[in-house]
Residue, then its C-alpha position, 0 to 999 in steps of 0.5 A: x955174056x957168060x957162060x951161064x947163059x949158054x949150054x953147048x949141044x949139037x943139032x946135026x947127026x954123024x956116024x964113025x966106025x972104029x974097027x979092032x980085031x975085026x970087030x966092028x964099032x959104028x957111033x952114031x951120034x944125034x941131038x935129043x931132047x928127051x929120052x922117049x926120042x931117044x928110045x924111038x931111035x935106039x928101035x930104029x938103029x935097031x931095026x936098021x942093024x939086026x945082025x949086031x951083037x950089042x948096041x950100047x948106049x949114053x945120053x945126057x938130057x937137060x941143063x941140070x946134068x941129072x938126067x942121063x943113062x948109060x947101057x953096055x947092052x950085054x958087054x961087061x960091066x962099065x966097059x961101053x956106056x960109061x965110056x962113052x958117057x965119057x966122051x959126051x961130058x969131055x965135050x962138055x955137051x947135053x941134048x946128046x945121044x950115041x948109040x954104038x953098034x957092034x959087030x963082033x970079029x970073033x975075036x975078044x978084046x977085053x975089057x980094056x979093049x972095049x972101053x977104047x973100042x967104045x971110046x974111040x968110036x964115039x970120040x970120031x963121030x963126035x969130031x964130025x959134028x960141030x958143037x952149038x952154044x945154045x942160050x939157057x932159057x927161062x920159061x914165062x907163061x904170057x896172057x894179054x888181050x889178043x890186040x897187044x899180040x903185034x907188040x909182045x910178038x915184037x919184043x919175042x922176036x926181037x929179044x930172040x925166045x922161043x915159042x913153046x906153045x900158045x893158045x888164043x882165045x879171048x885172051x892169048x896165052x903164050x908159053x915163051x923160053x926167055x934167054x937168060x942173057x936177056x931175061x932182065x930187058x924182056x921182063x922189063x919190057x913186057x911189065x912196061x906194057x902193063x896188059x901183059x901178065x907174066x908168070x914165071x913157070x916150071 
């Protein structure tokens, strides 16, 4: 196997807390697949933390690497999101969110300051959680005659893809994600069954 066929993530949450000059700097780090989930967690924290001065933020979603946001909410420029973006992609992990809150101690740190603030934070909340290769997965559109359900089942369990979503009427239509690893053996194995049309989808 490859590398190609895995990406790294996480599936567990964590929280650290870094303290500098009496400034308080708590990381909270979660998987997240998309960034409306990343949005509703950012309204949580924020909830949950009204009397903090900034909460700045990094994500980094999906397998191509393009899809990521980083805010210094207020602080200066590129000396909290950038930071802590950093210390997602020195992991080398996507699906990732932080958000870090901070409390001010009154007392400025600085731009240098903060960056180590940020990064500090975010690198010990990382440590907490442990990183999980997950397999790259294609996704194929399935359509079969509801009778051959038992066998196509078998091959989804067996080859280990994932569910995305299905419809059963007079024919069932599964939306299925296909390891990559595995890609060749199911494809193979369900063009064997001939009743089975398979599409590759986006």
């Amino acid at each position: 196997m490859s590398n190609e066929d895995f990406y790294q993530a996480i599936d567990k949450t964590a929280m650290a807390e870094f303290k500098d000059r009496g400034s308080k700097f708590i990381a909270f780090v979660f998987p997240v697949q998309t960034p409306e989930a990343f949005k509703e967690q950012l309204q949580q924290l924020k909830k949950e933390h009204p009397k903090a001065v900034h909460h700045c933020f990094a994500y980094r979603i999906g397998l191509d690497g393009n899809q990521f946001r980083v805010s210094d909410d207020g602080e200066p420029g590129g000396s909290a999101g950038r930071p802590i973006l950093g210390q997602i992609d020195s992991k080398g992990l996507t699906d990732t969110g932080v958000i870090v809150v901070r409390y001010f101690g009154g007392t400025l740190l600085g731009v240098p300051g903060l960056i180590n603030a940020y990064k500090t934070a975010t690198a010990m909340a990382l440590q907490l959680v442990p990183i999980v290769q997950k397999p790259i997965e294609i996704m194929y559109e399935l359509q079969f005659d509801y009778t051959r359900m038992n066998d196509v089942m078998m091959i989804v369990k067996q080859c280990n893809c994932s569910v995305v979503g299905q419809e059963m009427q007079l024919f069932c239509l599964l939306r299925i994600g296909i390891p990559k690893a595995r890609l060749d053996e199911v494809l193979y194995r369900l063009q064997d069954m001939h009743t089975v049309d398979v599409k590759q989808v986006q």
